[in-house]
C-alpha positions, 0 to 999 in steps of 0.5 A: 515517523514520531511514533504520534500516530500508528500506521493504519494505512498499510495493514489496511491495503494489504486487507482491501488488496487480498480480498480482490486477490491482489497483494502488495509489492511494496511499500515506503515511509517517507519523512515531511521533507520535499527532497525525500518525498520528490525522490520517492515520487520520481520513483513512483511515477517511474515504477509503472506500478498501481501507487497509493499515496496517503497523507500531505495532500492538504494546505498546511505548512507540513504538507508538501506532497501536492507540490513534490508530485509536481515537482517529480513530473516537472509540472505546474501546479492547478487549480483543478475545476471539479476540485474547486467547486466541491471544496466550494461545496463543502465550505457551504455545507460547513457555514449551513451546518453552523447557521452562518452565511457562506463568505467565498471571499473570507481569507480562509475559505479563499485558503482552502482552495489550494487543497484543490491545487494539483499537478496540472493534468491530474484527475480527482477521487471522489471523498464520499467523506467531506467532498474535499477530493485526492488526485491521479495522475496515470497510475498513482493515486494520491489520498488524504492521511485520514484512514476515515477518508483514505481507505474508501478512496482507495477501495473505490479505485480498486473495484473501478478502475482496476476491477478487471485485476481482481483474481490475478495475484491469488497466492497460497502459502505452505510452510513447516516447522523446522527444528534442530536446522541452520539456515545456511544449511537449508539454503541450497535447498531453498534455492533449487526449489525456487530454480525448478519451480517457476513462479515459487517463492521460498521463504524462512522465518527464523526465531529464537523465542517463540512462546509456542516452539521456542527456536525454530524455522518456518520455511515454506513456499508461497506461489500459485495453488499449483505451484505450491502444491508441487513445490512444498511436496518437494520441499517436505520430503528433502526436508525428511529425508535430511533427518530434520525433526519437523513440527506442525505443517502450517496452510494460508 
């Protein structure tokens, strides 16, 4: 939120969910403060919804999501068995790769067990990058912030547990270049093609400073292939015979 690191995460879902033929719903930003993160989760856990969590699942103080995810569920917090003994692992393979004698007992080796500390009932995701594993609990998922980490996690969850969605969100998208028009004029229009074509959503992208077609509204629709087939013809010819001057037509 401080603007110290760019968001890699979202653009990055949205890319692994439409190559599945899947896509986002929705997303939140949320602040290191427990209140705020604890709403949101409460929200999450609520929402039935396929949930990623990316970031404040480690040991340090700015890391609260572990214990708001508790704290959303009202549940106890755990040390989870598989999770110790891979962080176990990975403290081993850390003291190798320095030529130095695994202490188990060593403050801060004893100290990065809580990364293995989750809400009780909780089932791990494997992190083919260092061991040190996130959580699930039902559908939401919780990962590490580090995209390097994150994002096969997350990838992984998609082409396992949720394989069988695959295919079932595949959306297409047509829309035009509208000139000369007010978007409270195009309104009505919008609202009776989304009222007698099920399934289609109608969009508008005004801008004023296009480098290409300087003012102007992309309005289009976005549904199934079908759908959006019917309902841009529809679109298209109201959109003509209203005398509005239309530039290229635009397919995604």
């Amino acid at each position: 939120l401080s603007g110290k690191r760019r968001d890699g995460h979202m653009p990055k879902v949205i890319e692994l969910l439409a190559a599945r033929g899947l896509a986002l719903a929705w997303s939140r930003y949320v602040g290191d403060e427990r209140t705020l993160i604890t709403e949101a989760l409460q929200h999450a856990f609520a929402s039935g919804d396929i949930v990623f969590s990316c970031g404040g699942i480690g040991a340090t103080p700015d890391d609260h999501t572990r214990q708001c995810a508790a704290a959303a569920l009202q549940r106890e917090l755990v040390l989870h068995p598989q999770a110790k003994l891979l962080i176990e692992q990975r403290m081993q393979d850390v003291a190798r790769e320095r030529g130095e004698a695994y202490e188990p007992d060593r403050d801060d080796n004893v100290h990065r067990l809580n990364m293995g500390v989750f809400p009780a009932g909780a089932e791990i995701i494997a992190n083919p990058f260092n061991k040190i594993p996130g959580f699930s609990i039902a559908d939401v998922h919780f990962v590490p912030g580090f995209p390097v980490m994150a994002h096969p996690m997350i990838e992984s969850l998609l082409d396992t547990r949720y394989r069988a969605l695959h295919g079932t969100q595949v959306q297409a998208e047509r829309s035009v270049i509208v000139f000369g028009a007010m978007e409270a004029t195009l309104t009505p229009l919008m609202e009776a093609i989304e009222r007698e074509h099920a399934g289609v959503r109608v969009f508008s992208l005004p801008s004023v400073d296009h480098p290409q077609y300087g003012r102007h509204i992309e309005l289009g629709v976005k549904g199934t292939h079908a759908a959006v087939a019917q309902a841009y013809l529809r679109l298209h010819g109201e959109l003509s015979a209203m005398g509005v001057p239309l530039g290229p037509e635009l397919v995604r």
